[in-house]
C-alpha positions in Angstrom: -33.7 -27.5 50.2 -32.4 -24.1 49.7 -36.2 -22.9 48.2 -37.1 -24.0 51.5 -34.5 -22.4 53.3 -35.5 -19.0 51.4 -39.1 -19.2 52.1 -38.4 -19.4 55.8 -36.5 -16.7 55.7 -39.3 -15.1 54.2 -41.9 -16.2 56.3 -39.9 -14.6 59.6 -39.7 -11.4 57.6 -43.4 -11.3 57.3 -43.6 -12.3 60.8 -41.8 -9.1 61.8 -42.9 -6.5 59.2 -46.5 -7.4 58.5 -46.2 -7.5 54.5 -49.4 -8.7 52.4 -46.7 -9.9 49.6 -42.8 -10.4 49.2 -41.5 -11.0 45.3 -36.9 -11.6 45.6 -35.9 -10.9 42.1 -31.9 -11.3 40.4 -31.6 -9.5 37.2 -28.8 -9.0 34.8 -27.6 -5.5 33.0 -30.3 -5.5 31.1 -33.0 -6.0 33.9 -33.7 -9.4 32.3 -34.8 -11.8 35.2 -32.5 -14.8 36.2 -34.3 -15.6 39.6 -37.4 -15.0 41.0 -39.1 -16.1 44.3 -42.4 -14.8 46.2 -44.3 -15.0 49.2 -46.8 -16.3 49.9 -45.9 -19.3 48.2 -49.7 -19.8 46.9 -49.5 -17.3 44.3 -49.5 -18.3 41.0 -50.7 -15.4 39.1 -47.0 -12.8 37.7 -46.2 -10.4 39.6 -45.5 -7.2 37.1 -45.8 -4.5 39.5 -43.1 -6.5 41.8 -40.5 -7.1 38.9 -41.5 -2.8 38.0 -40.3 -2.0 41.4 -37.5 -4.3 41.4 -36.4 -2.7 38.6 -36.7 0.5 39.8 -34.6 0.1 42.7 -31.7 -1.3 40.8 -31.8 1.5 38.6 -31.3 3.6 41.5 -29.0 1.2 43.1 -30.6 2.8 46.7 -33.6 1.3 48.5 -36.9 2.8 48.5 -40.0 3.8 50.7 -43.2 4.7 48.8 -45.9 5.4 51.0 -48.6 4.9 48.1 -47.7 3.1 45.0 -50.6 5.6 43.6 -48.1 8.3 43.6 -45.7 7.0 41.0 -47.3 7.1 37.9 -44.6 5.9 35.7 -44.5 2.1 37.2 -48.1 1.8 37.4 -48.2 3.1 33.5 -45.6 0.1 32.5 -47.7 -2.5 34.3 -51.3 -1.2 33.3 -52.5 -1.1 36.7 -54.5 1.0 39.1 -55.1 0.8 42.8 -58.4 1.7 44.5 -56.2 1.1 48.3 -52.8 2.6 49.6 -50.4 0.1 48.8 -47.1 1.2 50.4 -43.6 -0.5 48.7 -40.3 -1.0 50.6 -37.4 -2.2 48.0 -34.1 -3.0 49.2 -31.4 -4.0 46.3 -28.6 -5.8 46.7 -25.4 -7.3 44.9 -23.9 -11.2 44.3 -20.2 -11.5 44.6 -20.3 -8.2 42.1 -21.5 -10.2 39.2 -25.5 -9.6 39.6 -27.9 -7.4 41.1 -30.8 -8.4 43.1 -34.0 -6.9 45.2 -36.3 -7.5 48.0 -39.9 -5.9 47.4 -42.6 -5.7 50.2 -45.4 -4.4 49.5 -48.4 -3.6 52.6 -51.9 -2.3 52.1 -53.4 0.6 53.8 -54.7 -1.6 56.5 -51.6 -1.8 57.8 -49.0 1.3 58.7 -46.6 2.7 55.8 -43.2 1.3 56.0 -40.9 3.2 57.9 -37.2 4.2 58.1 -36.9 1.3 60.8 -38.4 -1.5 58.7 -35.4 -0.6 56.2 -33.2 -0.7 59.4 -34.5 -4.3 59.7 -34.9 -5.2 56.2 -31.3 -4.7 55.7 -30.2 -7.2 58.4 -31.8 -10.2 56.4 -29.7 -9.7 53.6 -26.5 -11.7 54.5 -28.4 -14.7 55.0 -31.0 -14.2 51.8 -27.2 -13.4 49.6 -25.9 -17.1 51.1 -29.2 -18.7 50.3 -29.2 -17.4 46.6 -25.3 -18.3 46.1 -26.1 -21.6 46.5 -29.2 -21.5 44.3 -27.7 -19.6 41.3 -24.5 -20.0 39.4 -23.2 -17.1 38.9 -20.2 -18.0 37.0 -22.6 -19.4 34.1 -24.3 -16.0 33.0 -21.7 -12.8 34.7 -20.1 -11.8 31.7 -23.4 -10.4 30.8 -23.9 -8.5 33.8 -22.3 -5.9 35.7 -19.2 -4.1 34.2 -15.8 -3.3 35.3 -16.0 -1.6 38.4 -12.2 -0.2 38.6 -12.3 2.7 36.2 -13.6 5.5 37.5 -14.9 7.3 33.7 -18.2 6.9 34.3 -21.5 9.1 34.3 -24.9 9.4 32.7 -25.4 12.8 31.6 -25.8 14.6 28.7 -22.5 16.0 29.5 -20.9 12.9 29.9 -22.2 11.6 26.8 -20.8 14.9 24.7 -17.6 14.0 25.9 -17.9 10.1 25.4 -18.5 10.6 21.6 -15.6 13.8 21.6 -12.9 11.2 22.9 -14.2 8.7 20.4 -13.4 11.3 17.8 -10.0 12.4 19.2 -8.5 8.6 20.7 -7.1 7.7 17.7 -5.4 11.3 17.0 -2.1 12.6 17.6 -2.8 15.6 17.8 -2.1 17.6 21.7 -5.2 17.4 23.9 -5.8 19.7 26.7 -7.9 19.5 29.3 -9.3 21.9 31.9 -11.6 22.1 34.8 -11.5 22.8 38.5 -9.2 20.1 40.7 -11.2 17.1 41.4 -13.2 17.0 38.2 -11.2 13.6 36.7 -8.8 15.2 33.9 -6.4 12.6 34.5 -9.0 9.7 34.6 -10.0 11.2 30.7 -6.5 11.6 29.6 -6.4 7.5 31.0 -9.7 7.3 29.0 -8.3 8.8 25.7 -4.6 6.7 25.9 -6.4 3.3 27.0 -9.2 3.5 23.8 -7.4 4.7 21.5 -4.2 3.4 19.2 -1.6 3.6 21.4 -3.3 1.8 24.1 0.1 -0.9 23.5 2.0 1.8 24.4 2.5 3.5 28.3 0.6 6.1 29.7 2.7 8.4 31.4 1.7 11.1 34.2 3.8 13.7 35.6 2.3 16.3 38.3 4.4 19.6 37.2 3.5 21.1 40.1 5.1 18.4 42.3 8.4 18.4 41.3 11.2 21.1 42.4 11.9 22.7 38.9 15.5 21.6 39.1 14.9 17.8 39.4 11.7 18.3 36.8 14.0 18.8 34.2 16.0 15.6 34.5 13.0 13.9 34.7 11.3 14.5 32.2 14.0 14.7 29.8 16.8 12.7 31.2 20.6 13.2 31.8 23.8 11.4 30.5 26.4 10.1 33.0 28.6 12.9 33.9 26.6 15.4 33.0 26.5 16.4 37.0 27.4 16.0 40.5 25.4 12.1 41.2 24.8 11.5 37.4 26.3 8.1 37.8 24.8 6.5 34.4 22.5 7.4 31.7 19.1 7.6 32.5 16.0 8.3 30.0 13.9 10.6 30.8 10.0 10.6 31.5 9.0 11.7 27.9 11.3 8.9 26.5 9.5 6.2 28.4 6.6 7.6 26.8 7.3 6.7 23.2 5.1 4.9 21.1 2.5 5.9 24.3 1.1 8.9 25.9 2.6 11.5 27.8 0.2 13.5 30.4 1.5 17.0 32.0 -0.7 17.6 34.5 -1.2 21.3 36.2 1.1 22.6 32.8 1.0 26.0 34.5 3.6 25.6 37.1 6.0 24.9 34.3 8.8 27.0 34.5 9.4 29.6 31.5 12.9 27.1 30.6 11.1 24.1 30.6 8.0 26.0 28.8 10.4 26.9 25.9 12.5 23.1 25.8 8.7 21.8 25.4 7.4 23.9 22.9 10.7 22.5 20.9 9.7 19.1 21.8 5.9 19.7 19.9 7.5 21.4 17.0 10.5 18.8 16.6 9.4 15.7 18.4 12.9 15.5 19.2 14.5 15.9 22.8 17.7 15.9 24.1 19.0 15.1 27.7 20.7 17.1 30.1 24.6 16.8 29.0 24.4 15.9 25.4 25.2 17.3 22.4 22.8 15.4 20.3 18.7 14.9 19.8 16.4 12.0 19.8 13.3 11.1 18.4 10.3 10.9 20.6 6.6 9.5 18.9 4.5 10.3 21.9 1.5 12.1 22.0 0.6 14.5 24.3 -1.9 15.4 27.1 -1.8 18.5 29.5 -4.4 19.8 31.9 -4.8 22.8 34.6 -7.3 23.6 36.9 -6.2 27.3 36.5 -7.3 30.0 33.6 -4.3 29.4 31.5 -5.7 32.4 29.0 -5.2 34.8 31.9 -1.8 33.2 33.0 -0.5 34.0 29.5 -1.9 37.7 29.7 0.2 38.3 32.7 3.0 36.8 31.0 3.7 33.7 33.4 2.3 31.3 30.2 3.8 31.6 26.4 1.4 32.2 24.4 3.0 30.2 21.6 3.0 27.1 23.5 -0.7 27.9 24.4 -1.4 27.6 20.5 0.6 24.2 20.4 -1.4 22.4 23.3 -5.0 23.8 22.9 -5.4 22.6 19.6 -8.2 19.8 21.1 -9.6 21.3 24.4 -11.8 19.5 26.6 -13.5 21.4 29.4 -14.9 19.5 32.4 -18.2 20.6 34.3 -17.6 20.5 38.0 -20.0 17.6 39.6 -22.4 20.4 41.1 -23.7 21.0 37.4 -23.6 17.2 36.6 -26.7 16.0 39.1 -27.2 12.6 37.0 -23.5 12.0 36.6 -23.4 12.6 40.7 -25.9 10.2 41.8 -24.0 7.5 39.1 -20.8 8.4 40.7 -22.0 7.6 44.6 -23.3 4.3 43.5 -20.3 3.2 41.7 -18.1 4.0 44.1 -20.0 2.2 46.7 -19.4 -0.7 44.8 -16.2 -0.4 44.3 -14.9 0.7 48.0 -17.4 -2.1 49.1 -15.7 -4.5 47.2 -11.8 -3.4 47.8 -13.1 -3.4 51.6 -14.3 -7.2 51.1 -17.4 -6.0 52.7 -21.7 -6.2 51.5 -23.0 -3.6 49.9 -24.1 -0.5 51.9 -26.8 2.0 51.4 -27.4 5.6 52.5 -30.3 6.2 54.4 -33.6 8.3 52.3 -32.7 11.4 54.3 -28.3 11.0 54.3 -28.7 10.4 50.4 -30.9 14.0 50.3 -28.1 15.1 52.0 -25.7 14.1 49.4 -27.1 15.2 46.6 -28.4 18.6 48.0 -24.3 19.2 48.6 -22.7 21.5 46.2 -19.1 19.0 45.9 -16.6 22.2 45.8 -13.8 19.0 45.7 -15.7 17.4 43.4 -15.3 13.6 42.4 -12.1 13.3 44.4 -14.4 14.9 47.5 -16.9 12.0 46.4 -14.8 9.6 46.5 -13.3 10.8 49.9 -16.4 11.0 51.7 -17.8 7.3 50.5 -14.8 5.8 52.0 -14.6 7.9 55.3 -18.6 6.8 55.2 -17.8 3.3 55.1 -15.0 3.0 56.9 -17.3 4.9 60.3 -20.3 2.6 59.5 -18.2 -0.8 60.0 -20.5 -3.7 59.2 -23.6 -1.7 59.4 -25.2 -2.5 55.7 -26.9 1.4 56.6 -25.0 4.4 56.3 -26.6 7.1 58.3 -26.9 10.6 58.0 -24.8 11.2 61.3 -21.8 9.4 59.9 -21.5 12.3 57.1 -19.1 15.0 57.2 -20.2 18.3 59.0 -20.0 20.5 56.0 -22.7 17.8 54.2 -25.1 17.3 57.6 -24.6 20.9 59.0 -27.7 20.6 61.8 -26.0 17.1 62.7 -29.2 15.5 61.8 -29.6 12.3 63.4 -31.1 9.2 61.6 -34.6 8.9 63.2 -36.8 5.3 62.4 -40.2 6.7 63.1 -42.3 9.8 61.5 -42.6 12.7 63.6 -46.1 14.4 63.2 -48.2 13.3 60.0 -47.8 16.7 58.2 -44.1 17.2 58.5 -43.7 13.3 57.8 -46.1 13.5 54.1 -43.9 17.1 53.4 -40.4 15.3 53.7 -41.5 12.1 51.4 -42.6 14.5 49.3 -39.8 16.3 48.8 -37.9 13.2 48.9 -40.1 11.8 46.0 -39.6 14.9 44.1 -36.3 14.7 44.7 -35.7 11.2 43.2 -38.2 11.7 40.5 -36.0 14.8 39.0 -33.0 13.0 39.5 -34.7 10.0 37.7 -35.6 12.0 34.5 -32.3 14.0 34.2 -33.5 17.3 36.0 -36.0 17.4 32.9 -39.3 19.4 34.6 -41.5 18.7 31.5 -40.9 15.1 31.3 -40.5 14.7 35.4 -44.1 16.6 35.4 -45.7 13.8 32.8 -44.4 11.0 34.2 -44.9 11.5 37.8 -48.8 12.6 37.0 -48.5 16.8 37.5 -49.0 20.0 35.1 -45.8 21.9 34.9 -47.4 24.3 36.9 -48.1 21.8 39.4 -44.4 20.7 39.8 -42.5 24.5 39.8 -45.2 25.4 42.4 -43.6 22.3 44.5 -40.5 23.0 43.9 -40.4 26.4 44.8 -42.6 24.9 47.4 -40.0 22.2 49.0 -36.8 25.2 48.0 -35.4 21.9 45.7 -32.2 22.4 43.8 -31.8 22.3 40.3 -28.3 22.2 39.2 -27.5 24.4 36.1 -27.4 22.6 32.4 -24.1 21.5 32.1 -22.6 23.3 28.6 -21.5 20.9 26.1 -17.9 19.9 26.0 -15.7 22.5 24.0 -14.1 20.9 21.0 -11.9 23.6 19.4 -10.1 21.8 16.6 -6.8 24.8 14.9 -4.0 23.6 12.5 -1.5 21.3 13.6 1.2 22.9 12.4 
C-alpha cells in the first residue's frame, strides 16, 4: 500500500513538472543503496546515471540544477555514458529522522524547458509527505548505526588542513605535555582542546574551561586556585579551586593573555611544580592535570612589549597548534554549513532546509571575518527567518553576505545572463567539489587548464589561499 502511495505521489509530481524519469534513492554513509523507487513504473532496465546523481547530491548535501547532464563529465565517466540530447537534472536530497540520507532525481530532455529555480521551489514541498511514505517503508532502526554520525560535535572538516591537524592531535592526545593553540576568535580552539581531552587518556577525567579574559582579576584568582575558610571577608568554607577540579583531567585557559603578570608567575609555578596552593594556606597540593591555553592575540609580540613572560611562553608553547581562519579553509566551509544545518535542524525539531543555488554562492563567496562562530550564527538566524519554509533564500541573509539585497527570483532573466550565472555556479561547485584543485577540477569537469583560468578570471571566482599546514613545534619539557 505504501509503494502505491509513493508512486502517486510521484505521478502528481510529473503531472506538475513535466519529467521524462523520476529514480527516489536512500543510501547509507557509504552511498550503499537501502531503497530505491522510479517512475515510470515500467522501467526495468538500472538506472546508473540516477543513483550517480543521487550520489552526487548527497555529497553535496544541497540540491542541484544542471541544465545539461553533458556538462558534467565526471558522472557521465562513472556511468560509461553519453548523451546525443540535453538532458537537464534537478536533485533534491533529503534526511530520515537523522539516521539516513535520501534524494529525488528528475531528469527532462531537451524537448522540454530546463528546470528552474521554481521547480526546486515546488520540488521541495513534496518532501514531507515522500519522508512519511518512506518511514513507513524502511526501518530505520535496523541499519542507522551504519549511517550518519554524531551530529553534536562541532570538530569537523574536510580539508587538507583539517586532516594535518586530525593526525597532529592523534599524536599529541595521549601526551601531557602543555598544548597551545592560536588563531583568530571564532576559529574553534576550544572545540580542539575538547577534541584533544575527549580522545585522548584522560578522557575519564573533566575537561575544564576557564575564559581568563572574563573574569575580574581579583575573583580569577580564587577560582582557579581556590581559598581556605577565613582566608577573607565571605570565605565561609573551603572551596577548591578550578585547576583542582581539573585533576586527573584537562585544564583549558582560554585568551592566556589577559592573565595578569601575578597570576602569570603563580602559573608558571604550577607547570614547573604541579603543585598549587590556595588562597590562605601555608601548604601545597598536588595537581596531575594537563594543560591547554589559547589566544587569538600575537602572544610573541605581547611578550616583546613586556605584558607576557617570556618564560611562561617557553612552558606553554611546547606543542602549538595554529588554526586557519575558515576564509582559507573553502572545503572545510561548505562541510561546516551542511553540518550545522543538520544539527540546528534537528535541535529546532524541524526538516531539513536548503539554501537556494544563488544564497549558497552567496555563502561561500563571503570572507567569514567571525569565522565558524559567524557560521554558526548566521545558519540559525537563517532558519529561525525562514520558519517552515524547507528553502532558505538569499533575501533572508545578512546584509553584509547579500549586500545588493538580491532577491530569490524562480525564472531566468534573458538566455545569456541566465547560461553565464549557471556557469559560474557550476564552476563554482566543481572547485569546491575537487578541493580548489584547478588541475584535477580542469580534468574532470572536461576543460584544458587554460580553459578553466580563462573562466575564472572570466566569472572573477574566488580562490581561497592554501591553507599552511598546522605548526607542530615540539621543545624539551623540562
Amino acid at each position: 500500500m505504501t509503494i502505491k502511495l509513493l508512486r502517486k505521489l510521484l505521478d502528481l509530481i510529473q503531472q506538475e513538472m513535466k519529467s521524462d524519469r523520476m529514480m527516489i534513492a536512500v543510501m547509507d554513509k557509504t552511498h550503499r543503496v537501502l531503497f530505491q523507487d522510479r517512475w515510470p513504473p515500467t522501467l526495468t532496465e538500472k538506472d546508473e546515471l540516477g543513483v550517480e546523481i543521487v550520489r552526487r547530491a548527497l555529497d553535496l548535501r544541497q540540491p542541484m540544477i544542471i541544465n545539461d547532464i553533458g556538462t558534467e563529465p565526471g558522472i557521465l565517466k562513472r556511468v560509461n555514458r553519453d548523451f546525443q540530447q540535453k538532458v537537464s537534472v534537478l536533485c533534491v536530497p533529503f534526511g530520515l529522522e537523522n539516521k539516513a540520507l535520501g534524494a529525488l532525481c528528475l531528469r527532462r530532455t531537451n524537448a522540454l524547458h530546463p528546470f528552474s529555480p521554481q521547480n526546486l521551489n515546488l520540488l521541495l514541498s513534496f518532501l514531507r509527505p515522500i519522508r512519511l511514505i518512506l518511514k513507513s517503508c524502511i526501518d530505520l532502526d535496523e541499519f542507522c548505526e551504519s549511517l550518519c554520525g554524531d551530529s553534536s560535535s562541532s570538530f569537523v572538516g574536510r580539508s587538507d588542513a583539517f586532516h594535518s591537524l586530525k593526525a597532529l592531535i592523534e599524536r599529541v592526545k595521549d601526551r601531557d605535555s602543555p598544548v597551545f593553540i592560536c588563531g583568530e576568535s571564532g576559529t574553534g580552539k576550544e572545540v580542539v582542546a575538547r577534541a584533544i581531552h575527549q580522545t585522548g587518556k584522560r578522557q575519564k577525567g573533566k575537561f575544564v574551561a576557564v575564559n581568563c579574559g572574563a573574569i575580574p582579576d581579583l575573583l580569577l584568582e580564587s577560582e582557579l586556585f581556590g581559598y581556605a575558610r577565613g582566608s577573607f571577608t565571605g570565605a565561609l568554607r573551603n572551596k577548591p579551586g578550578l585547576i583542582e577540579e581539573a585533576d586527573g583531567g584537562t585544564f583549558f585557559l582560554d585568551e592566556i593573555c589577559d592573565l595578569s603578570p601575578h597570576l602569570q608567575a603563580k602559573l608558571l609555578r604550577l607547570l614547573q611544580e604541579n603543585e598549587i596552593r590556595r588562597i590562605g594556606e601555608n601548604h601545597t597540593r598536588r595537581v596531575n592535570a594537563r594543560f591547554i591555553s589559547a589566544t587569538n592575540k600575537n602572544i610573541e609580540e605581547q611578550m616583546r612589549s613586556g605584558q607576557f613572560r617570556e618564560d611562561l611562553y617557553y612552558r606553554l608553547k611546547i606543542i602549538t597548534i595554529e588554526l586557519s581562519p575558515l576564509r582559507c579553509r573553502q572545503e572545510d566551509l561548505f562541510f561546516l554549513l551542511n553540518h550545522f544545518l543538520d544539527k540546528y535542524c534537528q535541535e529546532m525539531g524541524r526538516d531539513r532546509a536548503y539554501f537556494s543555488p544563488r544564497a549558497l554562492e552567496l555563502l561561500l563567496n563571503y570572507s567569514w571575518p567571525g569565522n565558524v562562530r559567524e557560521l554558526q550564527s548566521e545558519i540559525q538566524r537563517c532558519l529561525i527567518l525562514a520558519g517552515e519554509d524547507e528553502l532558505i533564500k538569499e533575501d533572508l541573509l545578512s546584509q553584509k553576505i547579500n549586500p545588493q539585497g538580491e532577491i530569490f527570483t524562480p525564472r531566468a532573466y534573458r538566455f545569456s545572463q541566465a547560461r553565464a550565472e549557471f556557469e559560474k555556479r557550476f564552476l563554482n561547485q566543481a572547485l569546491i567539489r575537487w578541493g580548489y584543485n584547478r588541475a584535477k577540477t580542469a580534468e574532470n569537469i572536461g576543460l584544458s587548464r587554460q580553459g578553466l583560468f580563462k573562466l575564472i578570471k572570466k566569472h572573477n571566482l574566488f580562490l581561497p589561499r592554501r591553507a599552511g599546514k598546522t605548526d607542530l613545534s615540539i621543545g624539551s619539557e623540562n
